[in-house]
C-alpha positions in Angstrom: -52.9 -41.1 5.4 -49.5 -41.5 7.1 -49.5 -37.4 7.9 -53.3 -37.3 9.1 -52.2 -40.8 11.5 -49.5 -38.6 12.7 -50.8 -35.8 13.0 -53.6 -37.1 15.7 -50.8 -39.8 16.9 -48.3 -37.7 17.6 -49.9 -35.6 20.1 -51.7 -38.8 21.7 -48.9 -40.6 22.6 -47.5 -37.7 24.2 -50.9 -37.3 26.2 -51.1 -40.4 26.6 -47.7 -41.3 28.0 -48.4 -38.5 30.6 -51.1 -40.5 32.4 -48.6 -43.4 33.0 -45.9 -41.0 33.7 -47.9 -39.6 36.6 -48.5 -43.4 38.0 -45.0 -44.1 37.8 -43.6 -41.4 39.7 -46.5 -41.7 42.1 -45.4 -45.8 42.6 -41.4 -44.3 42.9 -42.8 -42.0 45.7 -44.2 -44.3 47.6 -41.3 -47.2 47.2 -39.2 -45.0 48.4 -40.4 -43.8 51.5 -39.5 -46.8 54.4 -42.5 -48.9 54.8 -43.7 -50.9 52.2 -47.5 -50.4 52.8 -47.5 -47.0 51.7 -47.3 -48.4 48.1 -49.5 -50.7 48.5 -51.7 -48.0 49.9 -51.8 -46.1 46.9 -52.2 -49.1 44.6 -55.2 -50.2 46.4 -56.8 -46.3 46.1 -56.2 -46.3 43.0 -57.4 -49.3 41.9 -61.0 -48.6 43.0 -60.7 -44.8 41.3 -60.1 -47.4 38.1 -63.4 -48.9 39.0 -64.9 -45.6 39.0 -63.4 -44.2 36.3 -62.6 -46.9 34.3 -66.4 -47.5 34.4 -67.0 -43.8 33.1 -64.8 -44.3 30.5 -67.9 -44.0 27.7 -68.0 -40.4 28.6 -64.7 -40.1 26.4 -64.8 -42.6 24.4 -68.6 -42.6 23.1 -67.9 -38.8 22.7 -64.8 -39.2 20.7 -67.1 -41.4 17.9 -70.3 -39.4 18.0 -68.9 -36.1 17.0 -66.2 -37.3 14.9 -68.7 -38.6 12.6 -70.9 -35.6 13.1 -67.9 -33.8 11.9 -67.1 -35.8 9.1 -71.2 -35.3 8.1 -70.7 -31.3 8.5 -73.2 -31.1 10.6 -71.9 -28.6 13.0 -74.8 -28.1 15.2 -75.1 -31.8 16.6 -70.7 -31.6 17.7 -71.9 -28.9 19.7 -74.8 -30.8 21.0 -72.6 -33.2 21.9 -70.3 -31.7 23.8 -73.2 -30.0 25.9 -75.1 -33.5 26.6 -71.9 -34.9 27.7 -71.0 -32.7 30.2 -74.4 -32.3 32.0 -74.2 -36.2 32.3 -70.4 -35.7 33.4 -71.7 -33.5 36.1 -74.9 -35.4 37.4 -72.5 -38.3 37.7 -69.7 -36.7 39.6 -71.9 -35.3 41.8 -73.5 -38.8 42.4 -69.8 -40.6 43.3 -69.3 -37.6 46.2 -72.7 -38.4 47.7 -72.2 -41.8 47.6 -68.9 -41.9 48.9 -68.9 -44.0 51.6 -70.9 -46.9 49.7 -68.1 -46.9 47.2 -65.3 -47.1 49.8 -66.8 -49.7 51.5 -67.4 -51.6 48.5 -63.7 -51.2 47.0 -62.4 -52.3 50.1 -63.9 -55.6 50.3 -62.3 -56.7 47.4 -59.1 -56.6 48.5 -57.8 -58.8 51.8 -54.6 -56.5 53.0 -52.7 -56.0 56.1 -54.7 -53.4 57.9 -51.7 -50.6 57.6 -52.5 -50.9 53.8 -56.2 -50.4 54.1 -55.7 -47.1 56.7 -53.7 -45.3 54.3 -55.5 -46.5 51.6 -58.6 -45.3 53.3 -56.5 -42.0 53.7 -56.4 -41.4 50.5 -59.7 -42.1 49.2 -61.6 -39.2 51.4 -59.5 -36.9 49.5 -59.6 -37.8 46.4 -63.1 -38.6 45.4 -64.1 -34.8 45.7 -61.8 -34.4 41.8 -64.6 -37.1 40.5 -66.5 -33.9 38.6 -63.4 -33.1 37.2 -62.4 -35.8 36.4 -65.4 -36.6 34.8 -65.7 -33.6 32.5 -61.9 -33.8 31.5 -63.2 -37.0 29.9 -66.0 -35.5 27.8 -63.5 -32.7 27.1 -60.9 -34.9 25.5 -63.1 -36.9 23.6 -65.0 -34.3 22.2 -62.0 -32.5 20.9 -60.3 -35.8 19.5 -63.8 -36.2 17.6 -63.0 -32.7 16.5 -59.9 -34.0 14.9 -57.7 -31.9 17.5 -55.3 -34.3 19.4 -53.1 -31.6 20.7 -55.5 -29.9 22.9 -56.0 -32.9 25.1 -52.4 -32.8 25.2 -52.6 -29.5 26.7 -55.1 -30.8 29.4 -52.7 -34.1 30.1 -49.6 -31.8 30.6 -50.9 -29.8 32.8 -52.8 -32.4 35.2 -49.9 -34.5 35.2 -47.0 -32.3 35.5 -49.3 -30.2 37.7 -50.1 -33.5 40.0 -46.4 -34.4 39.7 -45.1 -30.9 41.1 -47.9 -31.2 43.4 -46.8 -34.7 45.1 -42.7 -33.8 45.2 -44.2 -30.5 47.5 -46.2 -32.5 49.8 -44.1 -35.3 50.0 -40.8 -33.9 50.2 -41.8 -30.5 52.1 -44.4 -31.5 54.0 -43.4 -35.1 54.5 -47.2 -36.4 53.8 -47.9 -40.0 52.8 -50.9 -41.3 50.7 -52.7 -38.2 51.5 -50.1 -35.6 49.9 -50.6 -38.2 47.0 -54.4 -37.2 46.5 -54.1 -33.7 47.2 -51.9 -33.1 44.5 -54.3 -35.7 42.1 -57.3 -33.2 43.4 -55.7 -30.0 42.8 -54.6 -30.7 39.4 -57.3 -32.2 37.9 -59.3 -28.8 38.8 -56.5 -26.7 37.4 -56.6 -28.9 33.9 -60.6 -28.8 34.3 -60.2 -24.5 34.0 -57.8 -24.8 31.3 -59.9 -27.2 28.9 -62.8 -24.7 29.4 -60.7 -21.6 28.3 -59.7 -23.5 25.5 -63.3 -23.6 24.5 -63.8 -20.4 25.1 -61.1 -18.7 22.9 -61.2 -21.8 20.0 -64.8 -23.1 19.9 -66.7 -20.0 20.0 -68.4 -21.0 17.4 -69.7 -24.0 18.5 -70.1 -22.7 22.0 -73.2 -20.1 20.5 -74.6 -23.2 18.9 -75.8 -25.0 22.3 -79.6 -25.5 23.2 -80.6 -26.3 26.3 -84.1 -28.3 24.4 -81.7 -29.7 22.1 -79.3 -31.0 24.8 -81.8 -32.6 26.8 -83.8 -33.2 23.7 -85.0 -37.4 24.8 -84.1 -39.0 21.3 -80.8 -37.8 21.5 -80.3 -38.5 25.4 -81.3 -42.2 24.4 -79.1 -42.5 21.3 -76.0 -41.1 24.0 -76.9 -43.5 26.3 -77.6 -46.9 24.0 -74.2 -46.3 22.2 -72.7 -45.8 25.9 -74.5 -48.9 27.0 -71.8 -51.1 25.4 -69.0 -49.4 26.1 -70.1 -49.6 29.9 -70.2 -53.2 30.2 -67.4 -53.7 28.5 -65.6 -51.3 30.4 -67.0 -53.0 33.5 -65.6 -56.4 31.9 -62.2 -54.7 32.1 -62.2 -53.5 35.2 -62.9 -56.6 37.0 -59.9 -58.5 35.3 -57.6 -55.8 36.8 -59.4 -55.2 39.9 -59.2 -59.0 40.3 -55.6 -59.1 39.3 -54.8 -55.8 42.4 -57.0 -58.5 44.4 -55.4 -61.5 44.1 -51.6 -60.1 43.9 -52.9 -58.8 47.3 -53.7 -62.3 48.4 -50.3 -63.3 47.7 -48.8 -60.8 50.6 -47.8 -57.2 50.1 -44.3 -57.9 48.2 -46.2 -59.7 45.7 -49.0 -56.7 45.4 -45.6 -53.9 45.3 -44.0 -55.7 42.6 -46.7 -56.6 40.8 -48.0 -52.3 40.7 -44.5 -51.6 40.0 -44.7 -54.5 36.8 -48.1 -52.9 36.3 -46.2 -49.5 35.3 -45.0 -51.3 32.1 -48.4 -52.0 31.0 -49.5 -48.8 31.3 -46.8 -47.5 29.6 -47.2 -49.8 26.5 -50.9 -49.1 26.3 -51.1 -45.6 26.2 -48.3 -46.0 24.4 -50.1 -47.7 21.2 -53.0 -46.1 22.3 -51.9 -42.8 20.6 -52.0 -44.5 17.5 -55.9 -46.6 18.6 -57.0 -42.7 19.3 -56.1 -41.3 15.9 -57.7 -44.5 14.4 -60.7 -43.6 16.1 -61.0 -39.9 15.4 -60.2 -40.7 11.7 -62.5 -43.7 11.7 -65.7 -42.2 12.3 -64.9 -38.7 10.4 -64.9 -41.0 7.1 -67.4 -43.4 8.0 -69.3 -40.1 8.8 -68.9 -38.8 5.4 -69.5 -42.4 4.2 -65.9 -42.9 2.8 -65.5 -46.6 3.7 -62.5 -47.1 1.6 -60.7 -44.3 3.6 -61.4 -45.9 6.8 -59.9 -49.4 5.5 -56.6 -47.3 4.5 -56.8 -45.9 8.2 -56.7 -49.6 9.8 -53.9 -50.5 7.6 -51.4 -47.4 8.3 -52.3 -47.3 11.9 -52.0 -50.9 12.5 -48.2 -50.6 10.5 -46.8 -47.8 13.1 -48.5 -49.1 16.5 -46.9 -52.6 16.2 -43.8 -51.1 14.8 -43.8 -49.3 18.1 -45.2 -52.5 20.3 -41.7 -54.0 19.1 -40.1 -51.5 20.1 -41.0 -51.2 23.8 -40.3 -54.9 23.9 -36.7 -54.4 22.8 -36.4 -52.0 25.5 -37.8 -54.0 28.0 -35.4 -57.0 27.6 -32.2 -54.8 27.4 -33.1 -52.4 30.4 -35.4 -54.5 32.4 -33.9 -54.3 35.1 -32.7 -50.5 35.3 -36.3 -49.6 34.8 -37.3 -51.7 37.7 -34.7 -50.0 40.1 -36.5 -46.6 39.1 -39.4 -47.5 40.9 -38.0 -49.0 44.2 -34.8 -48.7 45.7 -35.4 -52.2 47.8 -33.2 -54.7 46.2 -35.3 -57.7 47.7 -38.1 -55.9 45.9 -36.4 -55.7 42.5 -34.7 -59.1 42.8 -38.8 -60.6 43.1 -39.6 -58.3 40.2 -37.4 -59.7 37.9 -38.4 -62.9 38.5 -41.9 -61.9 36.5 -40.5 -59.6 34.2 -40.8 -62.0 31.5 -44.5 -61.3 31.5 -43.5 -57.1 31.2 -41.8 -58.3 28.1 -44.1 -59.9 26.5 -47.0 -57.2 26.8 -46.5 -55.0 23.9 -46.7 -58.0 21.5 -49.5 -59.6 23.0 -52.0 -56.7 23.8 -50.9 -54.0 20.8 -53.4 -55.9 18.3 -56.5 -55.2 21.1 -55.6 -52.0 21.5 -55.7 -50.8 18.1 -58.5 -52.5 17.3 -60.5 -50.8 20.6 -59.9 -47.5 18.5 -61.3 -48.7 15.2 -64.6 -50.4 16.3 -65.1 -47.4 19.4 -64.7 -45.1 16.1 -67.2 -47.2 13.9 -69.5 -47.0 17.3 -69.8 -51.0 16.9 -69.7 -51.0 20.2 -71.5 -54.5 20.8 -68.6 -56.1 19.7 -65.9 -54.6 21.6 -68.7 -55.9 24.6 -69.2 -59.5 23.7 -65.3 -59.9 23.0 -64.2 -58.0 26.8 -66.8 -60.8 28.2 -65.7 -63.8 26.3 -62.3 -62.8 27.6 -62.6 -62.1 30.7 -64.7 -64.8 32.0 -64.8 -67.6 29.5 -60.5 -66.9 29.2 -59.2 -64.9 32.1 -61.0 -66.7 35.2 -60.4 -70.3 34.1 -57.2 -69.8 33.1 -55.8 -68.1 36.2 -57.5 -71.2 38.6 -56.4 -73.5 36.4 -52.9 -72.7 36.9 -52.7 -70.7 40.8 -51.9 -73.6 42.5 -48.8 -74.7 40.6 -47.4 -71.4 39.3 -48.9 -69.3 41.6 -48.0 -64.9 40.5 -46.6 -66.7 37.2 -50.4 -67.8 36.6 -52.4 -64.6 37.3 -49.6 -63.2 34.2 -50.4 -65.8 32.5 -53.8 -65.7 32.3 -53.8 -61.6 31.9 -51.6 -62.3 28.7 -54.3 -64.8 27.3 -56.9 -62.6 28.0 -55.3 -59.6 25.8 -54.3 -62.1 23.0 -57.8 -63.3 22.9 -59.4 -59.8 22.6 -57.2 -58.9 19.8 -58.0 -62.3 17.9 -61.8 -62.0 18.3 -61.6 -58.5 16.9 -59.4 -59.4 14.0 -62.0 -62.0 12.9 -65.0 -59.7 13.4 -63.1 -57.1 11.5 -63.5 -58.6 8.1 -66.7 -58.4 7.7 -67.1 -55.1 9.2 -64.7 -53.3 7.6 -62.8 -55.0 4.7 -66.7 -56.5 2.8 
């Protein structure tokens, strides 16, 4: 069990350390150019692409456990099927966010009060980037459909090559052609497309196979459309549970002035980093999860919660270690404002404490998303959010003020991974 964790971990980190590699050098951009809004810019953009796509996140996600337990049934024809019903809903939806554009803008916008400088380039940047939302879309269904196909390193193909792509792309337009925000999304837009044509070669020289076993009658087929869409129900609204906890936290770091929104993006970074770190480890748990409860090997799946949950808190310590003893070198990297890093550090406390306190949630996510118990992973996101989250960060504003919106976003993770711990039991281990 160790090799088959590692074998779809491995890669997963890797791909999934890309993403907040990209963000990273994108925030290190943008602190170092001279004005301050420029970051803030870009962390306001991209927090309502997080609404969008944070939002879509079933297309990947309720892909990943549908055919992986298809594949661990055999059933060969309905992992194609899959794939093929996913991407037509990909496409209908990134269509739909282009035409509606200026509704979303609007609507992003409002939830965030910002020095109008911030909201120009922000605005900037949006107009460009919302034509990759098709792409961006259909990368999702193509990464979860091949992780339900037990292959994690071809979505590390399609990570390296947006991210590195978008990375290469942002250092031209930035330092040759001394754009701002909008250099930003043009190299996000360009290299989502060039990952977009790379994931569909790789279908066409790997999955041949599968590829001559789609039907139009059985992709549109209405059972299956309705089964897609009630196992993507949950996964929405719990996704939309999530995104309003961050987008609330973007919007109230705003509140408290645009030094407190840079250094709470840059803090942000380490967040990212830890869960896509450990989430290389929730993806293989998923994958592995519902090949064996597709094949109906329960005690398979409990030996897949046990050696998963082992190496991704062996790693969540491990981030914290680093934290504490480089916290604040890895600051510097992503502003070269003292004042900026000196307000940092005053919070980092909170960076520290993230790996321990939100590994738990993570790798359960992967389990119950594999399992397709999806109703859970929604209940818990809403408990959390709003019964935890809300009341604790007004409880606690006023006399800690940034110190209580972290301290409420840490007792919203540790509560997600509780719940699911309890729920677990019965679920998995009866």
């Amino acid at each position: 069990m160790n090799k088959e964790i590692l074998r779809l971990a491995i890669p997963n980190i890797i791909t999934s350390l890309s993403v907040p590699l990209l963000s990273s050098v994108d925030t290190a951009l943008m602190g170092h150019l001279e004005e301050v809004y420029y970051l803030g810019a870009v962390a306001v953009g991209s927090m309502v692409f997080n609404m969008l796509y944070w939002g879509f996140g079933f297309l990947r996600m309720g892909t990943t456990g549908l055919t992986a337990q298809s594949y661990g049934s055999g059933n060969a024809e309905d992992t194609a099927t899959q794939l093929g019903r996913s991407l037509l809903v990909s496409l209908a939806l990134g269509v739909l966010l282009v035409l509606l554009q200026s509704v979303i803008f609007e609507l992003g916008l409002r939830l965030v009060e910002t020095s109008a400088q911030v909201e120009k380039h922000a605005r900037i940047y949006l107009s460009i980037r919302i034509y990759a939302a098709p792409a961006t879309l259909a990368l999702f269904v193509l990464h979860g459909w091949f992780l339900g196909m037990q292959n994690a390193r071809f979505p590390l193909y399609l990570s390296l090559t947006a991210n590195f792509a978008n990375i290469g792309l942002n250092l031209l337009f930035l330092r040759v052609f001394d754009m701002k925000a909008d250099g930003i999304a043009w190299g996000t837009l360009l290299a989502q497309y060039m990952s977009l044509g790379l994931g569909f070669l790789l279908l066409w020289f790997f999955y041949k196979t599968q590829l001559k076993q789609l039907s139009w009658k059985r992709i549109v087929d209405w059972l299956g459309m309705k089964r897609l869409f009630s196992v993507n129900r949950d996964i929405f609204l719990r996704t939309m549970a999530l995104v309003f906890t961050f987008t609330f936290f973007t919007a109230q770091s705003a509140k408290f002035g645009d030094q407190i929104l840079a250094i709470n993006t840059v803090l942000q970074q380490f967040w990212l980093i830890t869960a896509y770190g450990i989430d290389g480890f929730s993806h293989a748990a998923e994958s592995l999860t519902g090949k064996y409860l597709g094949a109906s090997q329960k005690d398979k799946v409990r030996s897949v919660i046990r050696t998963s949950f082992t190496w991704g808190m062996g790693v969540a310590f491990c981030l914290s270690i680093v934290f504490v003893v480089f916290g604040e070198t890895l600051v510097s990297l992503f502003t070269n404002k003292p004042e900026l890093v000196a307000l940092a550090m005053q919070y980092f406390a909170w960076t520290c404490l993230v790996p321990l306190t939100s590994c738990v949630a993570f790798l359960w996510d992967g389990v119950f998303l594999g399992a397709t118990e999806t109703k859970h992973l929604r209940n818990t996101m809403f408990f959390a959010a709003f019964v935890i989250f809300l009341p604790a960060f007004y409880a606690t504003r006023q006399p800690l003020g940034n110190h209580g919106l972290w301290l409420a976003m840490t007792a919203f993770m540790l509560t997600r991974g509780i719940i699911l711990s309890i729920q677990s039991r019965k679920l998995f281990f009866q």
